[in-house]
C-alpha angles and dihedrals in degrees: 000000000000119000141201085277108043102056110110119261123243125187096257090068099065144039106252120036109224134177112258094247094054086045087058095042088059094041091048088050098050095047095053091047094054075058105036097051125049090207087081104086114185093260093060087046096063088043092057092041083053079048098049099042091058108039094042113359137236122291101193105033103127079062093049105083087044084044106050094046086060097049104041086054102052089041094054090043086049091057091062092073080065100063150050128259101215088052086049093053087050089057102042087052094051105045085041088094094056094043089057095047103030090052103051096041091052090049090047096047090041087064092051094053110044083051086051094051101036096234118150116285098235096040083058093048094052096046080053106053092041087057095044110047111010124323121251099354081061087049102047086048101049097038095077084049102057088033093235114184117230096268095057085044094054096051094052094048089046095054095050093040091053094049095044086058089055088044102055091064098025101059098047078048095052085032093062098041103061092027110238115192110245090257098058097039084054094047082045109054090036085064100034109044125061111219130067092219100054096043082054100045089043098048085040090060089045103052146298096265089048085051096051094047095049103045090047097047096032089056085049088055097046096054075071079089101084100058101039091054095053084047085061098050081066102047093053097040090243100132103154089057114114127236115238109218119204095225094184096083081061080057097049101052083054094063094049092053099055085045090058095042110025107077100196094051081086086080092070107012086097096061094044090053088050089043086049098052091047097053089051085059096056089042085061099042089050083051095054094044089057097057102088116183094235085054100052091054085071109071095069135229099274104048086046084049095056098045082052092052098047087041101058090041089050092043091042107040087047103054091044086058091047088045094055096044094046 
């Protein structure tokens, strides 16, 4: 199924009109940069991939949404050679509370909304789903589910994407001014923000506390999947659809368990974990260069307004409870 980000560029859908080959070679450049100098955050490498996509174009973009899966997976399996299993157990136990409640309400007021607001009933499912439990990973799985067409997955695609890239710069910002622990800001954005790979990008940016947190408590949430998406099948009478299960948080406990356990792993964790964070940057750089502008216009007022409601009660009503209970 083809999303917001794998359809093929054409020159109307960007400023300058290059050659293919020149459009490549500055592709090429920039990606290797984003791995080559430690000054690119993530952040910045979303920022230059936005950049990218609307001033030249992308390249390779029927290969990005393929791309980016496989590279969010084996970074965020990577960083568990970077942290404890007994801390992560801590955290997961923790933040299981919020996932339950947080989840549900979001889902529930989802449904309210898009009602409210007359927006297709699959195109509001998705948005909350990939609010609720974790972005596009939620989406892709819930779509064959709910047997979207390519529009309604899209939208829904388009509206997280657009928010995750807000995300990544605006909760360090709001982090560091009312100076969260590194603890709360990591519980916070797991929770707050959709997608794995900008909770990731953003926690990382904030500290390595903060890193370890998120990505713990953001992979226990997204094993919510599953049942939600049984759940769905359900709700949209599609009961011989399959589940995707995204067998790669089974991949990073164990990592974390061979770093707890495995003494001698200590020789080359640290690689794995620098490995890991480099290729989140070019995850996120690959993200940035396939939102293209054009593409963004698609996915309407209403549904973007609904992924910004649900997102500010999910963001908000999350940080007050971590603020009282701090």
């Amino acid at each position: 199924m083809k999303t917001i980000s794998d359809t093929h560029d054409t020159p109307k859908q960007h400023l300058f009109s290059l050659n293919r080959t020149t459009q490549q070679v500055i592709f090429i450049l920039l990606l290797v940069s984003c791995v080559v100098f430690p000054i690119i955050s993530p952040p910045v490498a979303l920022l230059i991939g936005l950049v990218i996509a609307n001033l030249f174009g992308h390249p390779f973009l029927h290969l990005n949404h393929k791309a980016t899966s496989i590279l969010l997976q084996v970074s965020v399996v990577g960083l568990g050679f970077g942290m404890n299993l007994h801390s992560a157990i801590s955290a997961g136990k923790e933040g299981f509370l919020f996932t339950v409640a947080s989840i549900f309400s979001t889902l529930i007021l989802g449904l309210l909304v898009g009602k409210w607001m007359g927006i297709d009933k699959k195109i509001s499912h998705l948005i909350s789903c990939g609010t609720a439990i974790c972005g596009g990973s939620a989406i892709a799985a819930i779509a064959p589910v709910v047997k979207s067409n390519e529009n309604q997955t899209s939208v829904g695609l388009g509206v997280i994407f657009i928010l995750n890239s807000v995300a990544l710069f605006l909760f360090p910002a709001i982090g560091h001014w009312l100076s969260l622990s590194q603890h709360d800001f990591g519980l916070w954005c797991a929770i707050a923000i959709h997608d794995t790979s900008s909770v990731v990008g953003a926690a990382n940016k904030y500290g390595a506390e903060a890193l370890q947190i998120a990505t713990t408590v953001k992979l226990a949430r997204a094993l919510w999947i599953i049942p939600i998406a049984v759940g769905s099948t359900y709700l949209f009478k599609n009961g011989k659809s399959k589940v995707k299960i995204p067998y790669f948080i089974f991949l990073f406990i164990l990592a974390l368990v061979v770093n707890t356990y495995v003494s001698s792993i200590a020789v080359v964790a640290p690689y794995f974990v620098t490995i890991a964070k480099l290729g989140l940057t070019v995850t996120l750089f690959l993200i940035g260069s396939g939102l293209n502008i054009n593409k963004l216009k698609e996915v309407g007022v209403k549904p973007l307004l609904q992924g910004v409601l649900l997102w500010i009660f999910i963001a908000s009503t999350s940080l007050f409870v971590i603020l009282k209970l701090s």
